[in-house]
C-alpha positions as CSV (number, residue, x, y, z in Angstrom):
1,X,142.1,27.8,-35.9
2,X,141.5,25.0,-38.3
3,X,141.1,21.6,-36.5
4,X,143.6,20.2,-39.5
5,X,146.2,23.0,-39.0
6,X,149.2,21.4,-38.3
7,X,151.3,22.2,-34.8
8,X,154.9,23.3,-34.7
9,X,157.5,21.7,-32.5
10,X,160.7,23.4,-32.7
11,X,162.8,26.9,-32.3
12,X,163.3,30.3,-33.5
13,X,167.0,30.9,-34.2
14,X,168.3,34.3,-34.9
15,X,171.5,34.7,-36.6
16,X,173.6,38.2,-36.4
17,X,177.2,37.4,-38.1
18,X,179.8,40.3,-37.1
19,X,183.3,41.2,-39.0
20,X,185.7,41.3,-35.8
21,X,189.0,41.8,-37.9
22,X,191.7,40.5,-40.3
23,X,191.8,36.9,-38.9
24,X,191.3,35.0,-35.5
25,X,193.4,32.6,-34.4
26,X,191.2,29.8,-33.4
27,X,193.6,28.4,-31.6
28,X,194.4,30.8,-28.9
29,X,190.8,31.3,-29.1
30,X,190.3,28.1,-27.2
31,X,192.7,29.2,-24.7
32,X,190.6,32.6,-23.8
33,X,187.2,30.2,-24.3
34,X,188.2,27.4,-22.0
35,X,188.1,28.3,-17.9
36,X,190.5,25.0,-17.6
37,X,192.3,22.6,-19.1
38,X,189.4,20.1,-19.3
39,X,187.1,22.4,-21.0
40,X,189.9,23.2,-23.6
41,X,190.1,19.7,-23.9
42,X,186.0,19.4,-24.4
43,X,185.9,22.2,-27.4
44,X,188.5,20.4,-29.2
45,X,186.9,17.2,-28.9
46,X,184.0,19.2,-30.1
47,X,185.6,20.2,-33.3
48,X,187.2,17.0,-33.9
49,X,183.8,15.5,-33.9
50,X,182.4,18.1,-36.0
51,X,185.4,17.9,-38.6
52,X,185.2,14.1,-39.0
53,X,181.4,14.1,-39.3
54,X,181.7,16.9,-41.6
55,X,184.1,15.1,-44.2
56,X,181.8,13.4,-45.5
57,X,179.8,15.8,-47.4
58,X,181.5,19.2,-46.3
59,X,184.7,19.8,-46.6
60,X,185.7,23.1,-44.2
61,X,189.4,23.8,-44.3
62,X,189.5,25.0,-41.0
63,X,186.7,24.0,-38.7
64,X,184.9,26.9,-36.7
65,X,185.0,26.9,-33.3
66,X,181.5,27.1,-31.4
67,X,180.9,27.4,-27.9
68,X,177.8,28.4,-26.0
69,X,177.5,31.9,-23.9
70,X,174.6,31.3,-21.4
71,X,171.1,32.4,-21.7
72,X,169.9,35.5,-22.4
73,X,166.3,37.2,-22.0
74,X,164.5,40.0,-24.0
75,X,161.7,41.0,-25.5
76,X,159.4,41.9,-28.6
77,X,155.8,42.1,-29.5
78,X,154.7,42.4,-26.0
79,X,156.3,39.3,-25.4
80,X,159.4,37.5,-23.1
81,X,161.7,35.4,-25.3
82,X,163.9,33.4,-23.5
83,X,166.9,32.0,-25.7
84,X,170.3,30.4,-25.6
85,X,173.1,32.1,-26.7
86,X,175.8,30.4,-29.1
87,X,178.8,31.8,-31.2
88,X,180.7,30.0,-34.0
89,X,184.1,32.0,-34.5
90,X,185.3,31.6,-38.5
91,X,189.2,32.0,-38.9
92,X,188.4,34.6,-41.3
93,X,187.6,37.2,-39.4
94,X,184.0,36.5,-38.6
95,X,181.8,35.8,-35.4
96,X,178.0,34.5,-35.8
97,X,176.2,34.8,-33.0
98,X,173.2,33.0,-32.4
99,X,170.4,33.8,-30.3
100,X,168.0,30.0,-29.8
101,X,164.8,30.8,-28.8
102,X,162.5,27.7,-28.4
103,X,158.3,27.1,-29.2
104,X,156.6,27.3,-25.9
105,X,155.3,23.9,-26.4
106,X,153.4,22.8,-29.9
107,X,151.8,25.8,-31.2
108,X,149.3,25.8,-34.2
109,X,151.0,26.9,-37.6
110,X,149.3,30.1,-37.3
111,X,150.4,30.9,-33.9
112,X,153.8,29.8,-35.1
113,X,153.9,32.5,-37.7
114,X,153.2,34.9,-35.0
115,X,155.5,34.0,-32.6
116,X,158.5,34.1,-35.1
117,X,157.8,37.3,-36.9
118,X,161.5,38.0,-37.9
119,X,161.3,42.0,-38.3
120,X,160.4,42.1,-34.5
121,X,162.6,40.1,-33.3
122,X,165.6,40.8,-35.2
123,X,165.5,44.4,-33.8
124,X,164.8,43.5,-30.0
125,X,167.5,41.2,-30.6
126,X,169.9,44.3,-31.7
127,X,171.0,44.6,-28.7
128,X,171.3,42.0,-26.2
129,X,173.5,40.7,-29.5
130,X,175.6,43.9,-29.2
131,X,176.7,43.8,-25.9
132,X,177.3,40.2,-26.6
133,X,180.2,40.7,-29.3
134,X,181.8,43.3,-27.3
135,X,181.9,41.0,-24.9
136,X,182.9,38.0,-26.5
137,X,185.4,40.1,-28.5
138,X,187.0,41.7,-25.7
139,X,187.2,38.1,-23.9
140,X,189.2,36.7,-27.4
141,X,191.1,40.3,-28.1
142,X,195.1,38.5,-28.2
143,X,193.8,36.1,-30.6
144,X,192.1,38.5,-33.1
145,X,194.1,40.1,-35.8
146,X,193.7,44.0,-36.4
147,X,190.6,44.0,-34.1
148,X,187.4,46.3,-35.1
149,X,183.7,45.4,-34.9
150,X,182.9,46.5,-38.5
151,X,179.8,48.3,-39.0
152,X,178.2,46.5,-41.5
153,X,176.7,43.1,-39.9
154,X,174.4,40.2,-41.6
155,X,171.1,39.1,-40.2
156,X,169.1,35.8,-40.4
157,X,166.3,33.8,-39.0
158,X,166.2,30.2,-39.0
159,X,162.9,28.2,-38.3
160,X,164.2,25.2,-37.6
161,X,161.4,22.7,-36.9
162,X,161.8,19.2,-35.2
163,X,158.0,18.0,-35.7
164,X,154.7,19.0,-37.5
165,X,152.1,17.4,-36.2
166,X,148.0,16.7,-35.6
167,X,146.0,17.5,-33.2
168,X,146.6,14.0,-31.9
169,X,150.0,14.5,-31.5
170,X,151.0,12.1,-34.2
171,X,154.3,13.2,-36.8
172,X,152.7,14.5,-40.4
173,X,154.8,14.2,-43.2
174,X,157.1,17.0,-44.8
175,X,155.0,17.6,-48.1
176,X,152.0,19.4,-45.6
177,X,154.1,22.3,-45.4
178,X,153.1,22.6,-49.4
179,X,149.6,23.2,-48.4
180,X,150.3,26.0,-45.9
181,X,150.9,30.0,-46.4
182,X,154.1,30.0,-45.3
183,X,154.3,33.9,-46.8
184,X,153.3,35.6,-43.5
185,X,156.4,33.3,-41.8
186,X,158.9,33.7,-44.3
187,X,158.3,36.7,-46.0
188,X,156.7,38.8,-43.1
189,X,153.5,39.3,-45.1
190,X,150.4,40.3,-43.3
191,X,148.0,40.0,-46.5
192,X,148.0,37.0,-49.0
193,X,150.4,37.1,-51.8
194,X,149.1,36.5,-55.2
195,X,150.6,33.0,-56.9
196,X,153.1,34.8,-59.0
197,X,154.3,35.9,-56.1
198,X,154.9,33.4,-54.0
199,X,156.7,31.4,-56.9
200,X,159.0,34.4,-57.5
201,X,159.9,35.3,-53.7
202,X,159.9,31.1,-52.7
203,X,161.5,29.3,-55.6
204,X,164.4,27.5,-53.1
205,X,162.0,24.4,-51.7
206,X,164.4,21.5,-51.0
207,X,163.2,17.6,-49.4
208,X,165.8,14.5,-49.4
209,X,164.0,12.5,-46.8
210,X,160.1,12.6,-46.7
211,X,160.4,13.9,-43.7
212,X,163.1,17.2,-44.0
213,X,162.1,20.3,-45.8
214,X,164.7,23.1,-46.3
215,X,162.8,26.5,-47.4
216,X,165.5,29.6,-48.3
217,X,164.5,33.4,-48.8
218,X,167.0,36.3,-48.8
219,X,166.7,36.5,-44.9
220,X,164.6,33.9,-43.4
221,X,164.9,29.9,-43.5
222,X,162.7,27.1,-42.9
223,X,164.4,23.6,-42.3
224,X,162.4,21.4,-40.8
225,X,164.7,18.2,-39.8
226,X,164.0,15.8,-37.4
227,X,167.2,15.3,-36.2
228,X,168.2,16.3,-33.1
229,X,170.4,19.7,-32.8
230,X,171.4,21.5,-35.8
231,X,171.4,20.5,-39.2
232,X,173.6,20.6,-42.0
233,X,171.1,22.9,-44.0
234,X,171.9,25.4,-41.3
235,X,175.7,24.9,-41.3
236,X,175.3,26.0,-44.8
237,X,173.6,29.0,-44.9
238,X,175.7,30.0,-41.7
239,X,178.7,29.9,-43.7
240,X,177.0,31.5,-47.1
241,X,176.2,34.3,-44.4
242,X,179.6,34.8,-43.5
243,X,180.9,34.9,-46.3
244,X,178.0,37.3,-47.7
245,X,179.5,39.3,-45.1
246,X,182.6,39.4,-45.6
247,X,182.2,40.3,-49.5
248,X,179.4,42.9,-48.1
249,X,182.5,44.7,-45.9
250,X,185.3,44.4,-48.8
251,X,182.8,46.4,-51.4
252,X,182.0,49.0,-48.1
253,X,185.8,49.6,-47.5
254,X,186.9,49.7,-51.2
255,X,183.9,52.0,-52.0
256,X,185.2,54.1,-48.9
257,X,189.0,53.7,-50.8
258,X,188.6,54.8,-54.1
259,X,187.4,58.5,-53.6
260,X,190.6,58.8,-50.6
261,X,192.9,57.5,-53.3
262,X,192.3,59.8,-55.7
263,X,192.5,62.7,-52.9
264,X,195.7,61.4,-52.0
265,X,196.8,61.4,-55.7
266,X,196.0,64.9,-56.0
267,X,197.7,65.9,-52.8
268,X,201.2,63.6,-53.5
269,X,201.2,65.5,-56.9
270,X,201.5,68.6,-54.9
271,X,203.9,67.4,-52.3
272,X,208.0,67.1,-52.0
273,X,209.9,64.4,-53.7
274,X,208.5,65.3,-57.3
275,X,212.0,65.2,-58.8
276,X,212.9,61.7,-57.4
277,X,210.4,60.3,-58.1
278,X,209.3,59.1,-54.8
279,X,206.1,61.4,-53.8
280,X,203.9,58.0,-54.5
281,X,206.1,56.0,-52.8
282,X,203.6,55.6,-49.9
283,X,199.9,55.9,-51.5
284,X,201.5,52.7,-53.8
285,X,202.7,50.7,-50.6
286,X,199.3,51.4,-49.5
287,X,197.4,50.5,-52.4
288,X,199.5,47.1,-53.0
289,X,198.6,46.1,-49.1
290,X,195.0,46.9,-49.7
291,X,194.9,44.6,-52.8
292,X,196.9,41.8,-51.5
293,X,194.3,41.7,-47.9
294,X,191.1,42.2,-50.3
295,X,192.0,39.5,-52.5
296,X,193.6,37.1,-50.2
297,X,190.5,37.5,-47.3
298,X,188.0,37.5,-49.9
299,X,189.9,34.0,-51.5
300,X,190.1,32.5,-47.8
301,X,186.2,33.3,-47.2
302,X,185.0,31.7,-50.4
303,X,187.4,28.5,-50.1
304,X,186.3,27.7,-46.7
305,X,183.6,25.7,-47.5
306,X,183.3,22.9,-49.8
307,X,180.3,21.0,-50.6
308,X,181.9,17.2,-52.4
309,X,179.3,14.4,-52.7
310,X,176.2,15.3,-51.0
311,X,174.0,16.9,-54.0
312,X,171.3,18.0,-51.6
313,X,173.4,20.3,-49.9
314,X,175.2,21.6,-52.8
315,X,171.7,22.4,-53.9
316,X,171.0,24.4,-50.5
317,X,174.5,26.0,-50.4
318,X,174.2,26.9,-54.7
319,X,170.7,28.4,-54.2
320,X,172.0,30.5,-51.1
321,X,174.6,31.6,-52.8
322,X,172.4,32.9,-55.7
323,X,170.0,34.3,-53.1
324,X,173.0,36.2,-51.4
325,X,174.1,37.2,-55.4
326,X,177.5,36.1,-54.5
327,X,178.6,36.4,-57.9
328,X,177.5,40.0,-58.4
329,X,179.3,41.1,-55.2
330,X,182.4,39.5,-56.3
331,X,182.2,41.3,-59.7
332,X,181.9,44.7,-57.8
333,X,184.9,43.9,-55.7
334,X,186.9,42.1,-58.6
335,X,186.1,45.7,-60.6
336,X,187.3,47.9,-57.8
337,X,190.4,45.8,-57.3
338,X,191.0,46.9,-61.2
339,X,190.4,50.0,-60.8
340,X,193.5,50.1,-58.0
341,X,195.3,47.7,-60.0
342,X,195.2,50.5,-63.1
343,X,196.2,53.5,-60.7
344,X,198.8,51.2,-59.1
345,X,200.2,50.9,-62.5
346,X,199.6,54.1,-63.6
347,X,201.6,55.4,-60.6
348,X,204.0,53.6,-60.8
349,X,204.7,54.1,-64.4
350,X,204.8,57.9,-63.8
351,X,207.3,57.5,-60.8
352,X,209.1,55.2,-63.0
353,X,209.0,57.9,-66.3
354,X,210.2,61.0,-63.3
355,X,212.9,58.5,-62.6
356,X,214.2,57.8,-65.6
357,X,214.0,61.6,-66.7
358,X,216.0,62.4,-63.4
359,X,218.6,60.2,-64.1
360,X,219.1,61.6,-68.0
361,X,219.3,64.7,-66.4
362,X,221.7,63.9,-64.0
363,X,223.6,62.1,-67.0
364,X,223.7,65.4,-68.8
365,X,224.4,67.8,-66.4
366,X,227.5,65.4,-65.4
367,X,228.8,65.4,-69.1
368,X,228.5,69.0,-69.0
369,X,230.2,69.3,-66.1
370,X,233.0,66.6,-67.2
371,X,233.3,68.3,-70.7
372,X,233.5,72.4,-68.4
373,X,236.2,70.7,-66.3
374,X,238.7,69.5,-69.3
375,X,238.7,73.1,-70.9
376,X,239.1,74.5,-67.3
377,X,242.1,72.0,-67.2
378,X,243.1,72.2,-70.6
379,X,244.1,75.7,-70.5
């Protein structure tokens, strides 16, 4: 170790974000959080003080609700983390848990690297996070709407950093980070990467103050603030998570829709109710309802976050969104929606067309039948 290499004080936090269902009411939420009254009363003061200091800079339409679950002890690498467990419950339908694990007391940057691989200790924290959403999902069921654990889930490591500093114990300044390889910590890299490299997989290096540095990758942060708790850089890509999530589940479940609509298609051809008409009657109610919850969950999720005045943060929150490709997501889903949108028209066009030639039918046949009845009567 290098007598000039920097020591880390600080925590490894591990992020795994969890589609629960439709929509959770976060106010009966409190009410299956809270043991009593007073600690009802203390979460609410909680997100009051959240929501006011957020309204500044953020603007979140409806606040989460976070609440802290205990401790919790596992391990990877031959080694025992010990971490704080923490969930933030989104009224959309998402629940991030976070696992906090922190430094063991300052530990060189190199050591630091080590400590916080992220493949190792995403996948021994697979399940101690497992057992805690079933848990925590069980404990907030009545407040959940349409409950299901989906099975696609987001994960993401945070280094969040309080201090660097010397050998002496004195602070260094944000800007040393520059001179360090901070591949092996961010990117999981054993060997060097060449300089092409680095500037292709760590473009998103953000500093306000000269002493806060906010590094982004696809699934690994670096925000080093010395402010104490958690930091508005980590708010964001919290919420850019969820809602990568949430787009990441909509594209699963309307690639998983289009083949059964077309089977259903096929079999509602085949099926009674041709000449009224109705034999789509259903697959349409069904494809309307799917299209009205894609687009209006999808809608919710990206409105539920906006960045106003603060320029640093939309920064963080615009290059986490391009990291997450946000916008290519939303294409797929927008293009599936259009496909359904099509067959829904389509379908409904043809019921309309087998309508339409029911009822000139039935015109006919009761002209005929008037027309039979007056020579009947006639003679």
């Amino acid at each position: 170790m290098s007598a000039l290499e920097p020591q880390v004080v600080g925590a490894v936090v591990l992020y795994r974000l969890y589609d629960v269902g439709y929509e959770i009411d976060l106010e009966r939420a409190l009410d299956f959080l809270a043991t009593s009254p007073e600690e009802r009363e203390a979460l609410r003061l909680k997100l009051e003080r959240r929501r006011r200091a957020e309204a500044q800079a953020i603007r979140i339409k409806n606040p989460p609700v976070t609440i802290s679950l205990g401790a919790e002890q596992f391990e990877a690498a031959e080694r025992r983390y010990d971490a704080r467990v923490s969930a933030r419950i989104f009224d959309f339908g998402v629940i991030s848990l976070r696992l906090r694990c922190e430094i063991p007391g300052p530990l060189a940057w190199s050591a630091f690297a080590a400590y916080g691989d992220s493949a190792e200790l995403s996948g021994a924290a697979k399940a101690p996070f497992d057992r805690r959403i079933r848990e925590l999902t069980d404990r907030i069921a009545p407040a959940i709407v349409r409950p299901q654990i989906a099975p696609v889930s987001e994960d993401y490591v945070v280094y969040r950093i309080a201090r660097l500093e010397n050998s002496a114990g004195a602070a260094l300044p944000a800007s040393i980070v520059r001179e360090l390889d901070v591949a092996p910590l961010l990117l999981n890299e054993d060997r060097p990467i060449s300089e092409q490299a680095r500037k292709e997989l760590l473009p998103h290096w953000f500093s306000y103050y000269p002493d806060d540095l906010s590094i982004i990758t696809w699934n690994t942060a670096l925000v080093l603030d010395p402010v104490a708790g958690e930091s508005d850089a980590q708010l964001i890509l919290e919420f850019a998570n969820a809602q990568l999530l949430e787009l990441r589940y909509y594209d699963a479940l309307l690639d998983a829709e289009l083949p059964r609509m077309y089977d259903r298609i096929a079999n509602a051809r085949k099926g009674p109710g041709a000449l009224l008409g109705r034999r789509y009657a259903p697959l349409l109610t069904a494809l309307q309802t799917l299209v009205a919850d894609s687009t209006e969950i999808v809608e919710r999720t990206q409105n539920a976050l906006k960045v106003t005045d603060d320029i640093f943060l939309a920064r963080v929150y615009g290059a986490a969104l391009e990291l997450f490709r946000e916008r290519a997501w939303r294409a797929g889903i927008d293009h599936k929606l259009g496909i359904i949108h099509q067959t829904y028209a389509m379908l409904n066009a043809e019921s309309m067309a087998v309508r339409n030639e029911v009822l000139e039918i039935t015109v006919i046949l009761l002209i005929f039948i008037e027309i039979v009845l007056a020579l009947v009567l006639g003679h």
